[in-house]
C-alpha positions, -999 to +999 in steps of 0.1 A: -855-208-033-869-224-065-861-253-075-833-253-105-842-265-135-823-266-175-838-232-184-837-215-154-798-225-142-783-204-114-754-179-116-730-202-105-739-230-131-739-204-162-706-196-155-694-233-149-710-242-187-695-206-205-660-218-190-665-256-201-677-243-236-646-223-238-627-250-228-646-275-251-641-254-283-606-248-270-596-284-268-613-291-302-595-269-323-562-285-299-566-316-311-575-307-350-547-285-352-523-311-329-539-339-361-524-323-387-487-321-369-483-348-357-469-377-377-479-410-364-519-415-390-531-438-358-526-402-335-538-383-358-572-403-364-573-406-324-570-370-322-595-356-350-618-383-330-613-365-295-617-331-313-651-338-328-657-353-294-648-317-283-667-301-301-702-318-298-696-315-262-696-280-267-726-273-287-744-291-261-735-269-235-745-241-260-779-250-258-783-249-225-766-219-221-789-202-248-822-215-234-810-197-199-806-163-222-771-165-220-750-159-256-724-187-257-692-183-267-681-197-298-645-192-305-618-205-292-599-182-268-561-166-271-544-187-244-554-219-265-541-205-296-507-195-281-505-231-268-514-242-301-490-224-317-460-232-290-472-273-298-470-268-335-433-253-329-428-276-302-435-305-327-422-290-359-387-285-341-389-325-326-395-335-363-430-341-358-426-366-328-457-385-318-445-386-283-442-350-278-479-339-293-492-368-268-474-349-237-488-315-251-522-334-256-524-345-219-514-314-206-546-299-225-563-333-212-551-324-175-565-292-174-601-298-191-605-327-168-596-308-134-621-281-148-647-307-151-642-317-115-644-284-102-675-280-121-689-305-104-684-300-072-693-264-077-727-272-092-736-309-073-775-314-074-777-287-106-803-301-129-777-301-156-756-323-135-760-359-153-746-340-183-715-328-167-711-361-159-714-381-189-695-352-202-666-359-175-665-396-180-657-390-214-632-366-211-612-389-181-616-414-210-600-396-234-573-383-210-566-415-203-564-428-237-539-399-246-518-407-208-515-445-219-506-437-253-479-413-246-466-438-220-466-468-249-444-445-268-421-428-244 
């Protein structure tokens, strides 16, 4: 078997990046949209912060994607924007409660992190693994920053 290397990525990796894209993009436009609800500035700045984040995660995984011949996705995808629209409600209708787009936030957070983890075990010794990594750190970072947030204010 030949060895693995960023522009020749197996099967199994491809479809590990195409979902973290997805998921990357997803959580961006999350945490924009979740910016302009929410009514606390300091959670809004954190959140436009974590959504650029997001977002630069995700053209990095583009590239990689493209230089294995692959066409990236680059939209977010309908699940995500149902969600987004139940947290805009969800907020709107709790008078635009910091609190409650922090729990929404984590429950986004929860998901692209356990995603990241399968990822990894999935694709342990891929050549694109120090990326998923640094990638993972930061989003347990940001998860965490979002968990200890929400519990400050609940």
């Amino acid at each position: 078997m030949p060895l693995e290397t960023t522009d020749s990525l197996n099967r199994q990796t491809l479809e590990a990046l195409q979902e973290l894209t997805q998921l990357n993009i997803d959580s961006a436009e999350g945490f924009h949209a979740a910016a302009e609800d929410c009514g606390d500035i300091r959670i809004s700045q954190l959140f436009v912060a974590l959504g650029t984040e997001r977002k630069q995660q995700a053209a990095e995984l583009q590239k990689y994607l493209l230089a294995n011949d692959v066409t990236p996705c680059r939209e977010g995808s309908t699940v995500a924007a149902l969600h987004r629209a139940w947290t805009a409600i969800r907020t709107a209708l709790s008078g635009h409660d910091p609190h409650t787009a922090l729990c929404e936030a984590e429950r986004g957070e929860d998901r692209i992190k356990g995603r990241y983890e399968r990822a990894l075990r999935e694709t342990a010794g891929s050549a694109v693994n120090d990326v998923l990594m640094r990638q993972y750190a930061q989003v347990k970072s940001a998860h965490d920053r979002v968990r200890n947030l929400r519990d400050q204010l609940g």
